[in-house]
N, C-alpha and C positions, 0 to 999 in steps of 0.2 A: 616282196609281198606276193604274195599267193592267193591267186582267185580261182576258187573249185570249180567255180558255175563256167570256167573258159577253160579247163584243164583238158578236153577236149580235141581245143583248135591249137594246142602244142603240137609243132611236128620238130623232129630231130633236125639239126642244124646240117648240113649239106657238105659232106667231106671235100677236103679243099688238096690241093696237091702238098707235099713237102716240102717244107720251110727253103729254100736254100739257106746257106750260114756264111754266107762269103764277100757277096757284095752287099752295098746298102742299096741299092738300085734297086735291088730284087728282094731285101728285105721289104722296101714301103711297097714293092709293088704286090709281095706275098700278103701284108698288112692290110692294102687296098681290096686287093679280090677277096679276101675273108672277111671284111670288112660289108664290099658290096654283096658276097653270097646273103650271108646273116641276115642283112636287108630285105632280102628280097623272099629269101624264106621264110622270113618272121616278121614280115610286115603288117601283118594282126597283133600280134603278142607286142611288139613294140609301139602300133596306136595304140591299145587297150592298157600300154605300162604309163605312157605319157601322159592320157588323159585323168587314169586314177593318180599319178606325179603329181600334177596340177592341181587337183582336189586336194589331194594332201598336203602339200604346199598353203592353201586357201585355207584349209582347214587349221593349221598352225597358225600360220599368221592372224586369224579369226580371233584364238584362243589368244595371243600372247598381246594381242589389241585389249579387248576387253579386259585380261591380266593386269595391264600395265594401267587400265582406265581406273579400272577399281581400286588400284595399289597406291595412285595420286590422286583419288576421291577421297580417302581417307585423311583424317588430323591430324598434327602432329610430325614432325621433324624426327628424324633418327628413332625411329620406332619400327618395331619388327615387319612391317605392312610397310613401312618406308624402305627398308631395306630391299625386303621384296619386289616393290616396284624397281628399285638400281639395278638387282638382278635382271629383270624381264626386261627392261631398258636396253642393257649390255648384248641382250641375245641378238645374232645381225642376224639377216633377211637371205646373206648367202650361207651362212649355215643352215636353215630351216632347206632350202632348197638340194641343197646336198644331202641333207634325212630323206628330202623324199625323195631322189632319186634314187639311192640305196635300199629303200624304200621297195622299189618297183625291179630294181634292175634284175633280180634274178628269174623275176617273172618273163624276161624279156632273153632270156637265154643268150646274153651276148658271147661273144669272143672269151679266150681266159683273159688273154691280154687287156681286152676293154672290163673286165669286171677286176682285174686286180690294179685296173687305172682307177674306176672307182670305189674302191674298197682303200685304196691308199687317201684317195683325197680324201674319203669319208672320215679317215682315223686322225687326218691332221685337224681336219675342220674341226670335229668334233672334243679333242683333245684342248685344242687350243681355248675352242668355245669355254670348257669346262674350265680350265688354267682361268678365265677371265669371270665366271662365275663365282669363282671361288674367292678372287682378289677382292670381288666387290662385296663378297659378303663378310671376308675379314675386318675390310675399312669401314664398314657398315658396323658391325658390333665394335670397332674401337671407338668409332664416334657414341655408338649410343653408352656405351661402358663411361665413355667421357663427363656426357649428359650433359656438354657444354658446347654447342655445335661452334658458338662464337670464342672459341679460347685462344689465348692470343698463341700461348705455345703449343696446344695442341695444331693449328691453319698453320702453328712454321714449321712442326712434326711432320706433318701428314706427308710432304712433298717427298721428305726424306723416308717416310715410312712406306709410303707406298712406289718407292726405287726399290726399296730392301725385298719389298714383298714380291714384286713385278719379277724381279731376278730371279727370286726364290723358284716360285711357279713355273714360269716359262723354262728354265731350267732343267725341270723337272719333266715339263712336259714336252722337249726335246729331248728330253733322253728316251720317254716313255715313245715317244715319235719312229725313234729311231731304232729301237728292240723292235716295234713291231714290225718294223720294216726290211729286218731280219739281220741290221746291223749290231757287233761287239761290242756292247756301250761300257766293258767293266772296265776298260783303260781312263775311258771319259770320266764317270762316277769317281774312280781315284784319283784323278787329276784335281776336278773340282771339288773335292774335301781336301784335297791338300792345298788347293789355293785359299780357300776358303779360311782352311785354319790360319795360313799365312797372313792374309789379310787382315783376320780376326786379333792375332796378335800384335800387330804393327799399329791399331789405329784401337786397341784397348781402352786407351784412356777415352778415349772419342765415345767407342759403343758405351762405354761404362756408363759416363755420366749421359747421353742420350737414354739411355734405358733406366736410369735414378729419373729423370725429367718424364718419363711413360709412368714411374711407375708412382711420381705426385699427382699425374692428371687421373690416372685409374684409380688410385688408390684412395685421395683427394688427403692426406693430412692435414693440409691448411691450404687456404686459398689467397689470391691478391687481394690485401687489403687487412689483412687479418694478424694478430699479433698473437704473436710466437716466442718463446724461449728457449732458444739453442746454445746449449752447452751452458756458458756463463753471461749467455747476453738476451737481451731481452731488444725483440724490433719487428716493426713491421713490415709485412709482405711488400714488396712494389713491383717485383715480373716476374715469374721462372720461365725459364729461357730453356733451351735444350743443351747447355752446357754448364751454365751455373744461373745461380738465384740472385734478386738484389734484395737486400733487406735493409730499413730505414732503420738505426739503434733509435733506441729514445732518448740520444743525446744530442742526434742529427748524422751522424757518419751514415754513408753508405758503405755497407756489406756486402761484398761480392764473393759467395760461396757456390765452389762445385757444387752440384750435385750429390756427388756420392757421397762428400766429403758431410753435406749435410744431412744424409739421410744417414749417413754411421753413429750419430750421436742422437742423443734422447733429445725428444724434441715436445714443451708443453704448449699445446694452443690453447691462447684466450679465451677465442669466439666463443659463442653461445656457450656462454655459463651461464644456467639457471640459477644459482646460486653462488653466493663465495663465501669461504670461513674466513673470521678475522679471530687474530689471538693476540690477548692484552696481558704484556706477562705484569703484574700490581705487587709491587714491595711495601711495607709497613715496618717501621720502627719497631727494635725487642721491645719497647716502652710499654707495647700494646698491650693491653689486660685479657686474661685468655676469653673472658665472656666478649670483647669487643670481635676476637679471631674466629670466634664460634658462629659471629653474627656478618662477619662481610658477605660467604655466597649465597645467602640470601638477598642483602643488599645489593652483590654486583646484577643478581639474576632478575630480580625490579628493574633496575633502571633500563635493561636492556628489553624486557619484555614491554615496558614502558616507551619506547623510543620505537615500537611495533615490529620488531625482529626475533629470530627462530633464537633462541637460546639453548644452549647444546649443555656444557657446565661449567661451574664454577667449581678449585676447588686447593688447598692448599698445597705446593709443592717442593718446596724444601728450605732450610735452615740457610741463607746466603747468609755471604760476611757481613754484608752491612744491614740485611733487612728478611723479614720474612715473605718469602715470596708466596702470592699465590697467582692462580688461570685462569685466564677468563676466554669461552670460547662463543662465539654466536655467528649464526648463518644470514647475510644480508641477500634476498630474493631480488633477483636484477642483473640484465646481461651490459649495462652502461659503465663503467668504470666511474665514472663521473659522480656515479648514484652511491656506488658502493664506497666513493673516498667521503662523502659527504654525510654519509652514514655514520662512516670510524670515527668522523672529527664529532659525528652529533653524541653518540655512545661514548667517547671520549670525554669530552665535559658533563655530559648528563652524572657518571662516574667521580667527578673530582667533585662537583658541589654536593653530590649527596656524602663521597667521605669524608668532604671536608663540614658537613652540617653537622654529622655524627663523631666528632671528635679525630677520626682518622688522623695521621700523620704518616705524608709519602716517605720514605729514606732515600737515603742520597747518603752513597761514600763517605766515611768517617774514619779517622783514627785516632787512638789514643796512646799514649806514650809513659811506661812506667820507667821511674829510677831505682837502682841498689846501692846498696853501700860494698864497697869491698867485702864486706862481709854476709853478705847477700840478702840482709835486710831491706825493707821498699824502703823508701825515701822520697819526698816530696820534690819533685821535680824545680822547685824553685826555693832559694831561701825564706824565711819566714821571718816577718814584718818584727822589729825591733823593739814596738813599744810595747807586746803584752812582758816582754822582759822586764819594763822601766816601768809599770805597773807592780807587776809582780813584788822585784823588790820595796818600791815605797810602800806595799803592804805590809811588809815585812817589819818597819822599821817601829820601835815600841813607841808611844804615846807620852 
């Protein structure tokens, strides 16, 4: 930092003899006498760098006080002011002090050596600071993306998500450390994408279903508790876990499904149905008389608006072998299952007494059986009763 109003009482730093490059004796003692000139010739420029240090220092930490007051004044768990406050949290007290010293140091014309002593610690301090800012704003939007701060597999994720990320970062920001420090990092950077990949492949099945179990909590398809229909089975939620699911069938078995293996299949949740369609498929005997077939979707469509449910339609649909089918569709309003079977059974009977008032007859399975004669006439399936024969003749017989 740069103060014009002192620019001034700058005077040039005081040529020192040549380095020797030989012994280290006479390196620390070269380091100490340039060291003690600097001092003494900039012993203005160095209080005037300290005291505005210190203020700057006060000045931060001022700001990241009040930040952090404000950011936990606020309501609310895993909210962006939440997060905010983790961030301002996270920032330490010796990094603040390393900004200002870097801060002031060029004001203070040090040595190169002491200005590229602090220019290096400045670059870790602050690199690292950043690498830890950054992790905390990550885990902060997973939690809030979660929306569930208390979830049982997101608290057993996190440990494991936040190694993955930790590694990541820091990683990152020892490489970036070390460019700037004038180190060849392109051997490092190759190494670690091929380890990387190495790892990535070995323990596959691990990330895979870890990352199906991130992407039920983000995604949320179904939750504990909640009943679900996967593939051919029908059951409810009891944990997802970070490697597989346990699911209750509705026959009592416990299901214990990967991850992946569950999210690869179509999957219908229960929960929160505002509605359900029920469909009654209704057979009639050919007996029926066409005026009676003309008049059921009317009939099926009463009794259900009757029974105070959405009626969708009724309506004939095909010639079956033993009966004429028709369809009956209506919407039962209600997320209770309990409500909605209670419903089918009441719609259900309300349906047999009105057809059975109106003449109706259900079918049910039937066959009938014709005979031929060799000669491929029908023929009565049973012989026939002997006495219209002994009839017949006694009429025959004259008087």
């Amino acid at each position: 930092m740069t103060f014009s109003i002192l620019a001034a009482a700058k005077t040039a730093a005081p040529k020192t003899a040549p380095r020797p490059a030989t012994d280290p004796l006479a390196d620390l003692r070269y380091w100490w006498d340039a060291s003690v000139a600097w001092i003494n010739s900039h012993w203005l420029q160095i209080g005037i760098a300290i005291g505005a240090g210190l203020a700057i220092y006060f000045i931060l930490s001022m700001i990241r006080r009040f930040a952090l007051k404000r950011a936990q004044s606020a309501p609310g768990e895993f909210t962006l002011t939440d997060i905010v406050g983790r961030v301002i949290h996270k920032t330490k007290s010796v990094v603040l002090a390393i900004v200002a010293i870097r801060a002031v140091a060029g004001y203070a014309q040090p040595p190169a050596v002491i200005m590229q002593l602090i220019q290096t610690i400045f670059t870790i301090a602050v690199v690292l600071q950043v690498a830890i800012w950054v992790r905390e704003i990550i885990l902060g939007l997973i939690q809030r993306r979660a929306s569930d701060g208390h979830n049982e597999t997101l608290v057993n994720a996190m440990g494991i998500i936040r190694l993955l990320i930790s590694v990541a970062l820091f990683a990152i920001a020892t490489i970036v450390i070390l460019d700037n420090m004038g180190v060849n990092v392109t051997g490092l950077v190759a190494g670690l994408g091929i380890g990387g990949i190495a790892i990535g492949l070995a323990a596959q099945g691990i990330f895979s279903d870890l990352f199906a179990a991130l992407s039920i909590i983000f995604d949320r398809p179904f939750r504990n508790g909640e009943t679900i229909k996967w593939d051919t089975t029908t059951a409810t939620v009891e944990r997802v876990g970070l490697k597989s699911t346990r699911l209750r069938s509705i026959n009592g078995e416990l299901l214990i499904v990967s991850n992946t293996n569950l999210l690869s299949k179509e999957i219908s949740n229960f929960a929160h149905l505002h509605r359900r369609r029920i469909t009654f498929a209704i057979g009639v005997i050919y007996q029926t008389t066409p005026a009676m077939l003309r008049d059921l979707p009317a009939l099926l469509e009463e009794q259900v608006k009757a029974s105070g449910h959405e009626f969708i339609r009724s309506s004939f649909v095909t010639f079956g072998p033993s009966s004429l089918d028709f369809e009956l569709l209506f919407d039962v309003y209600s997320e209770d299952y309990q409500v909605v079977t209670a419903a089918r059974t009441d719609v259900a009977i309300r349906l047999f007494e009105a057809m059975a008032a109106a003449g109706y007859e259900f079918a049910y399975p039937t066959q009938t059986t014709f005979t031929s004669a060799p000669d491929g006439t029908m023929i009565m399936p049973y012989p026939e009763s002997p006495e219209p024969k002994a009839r017949t003749a006694k009429a025959a017989k004259p008087a």
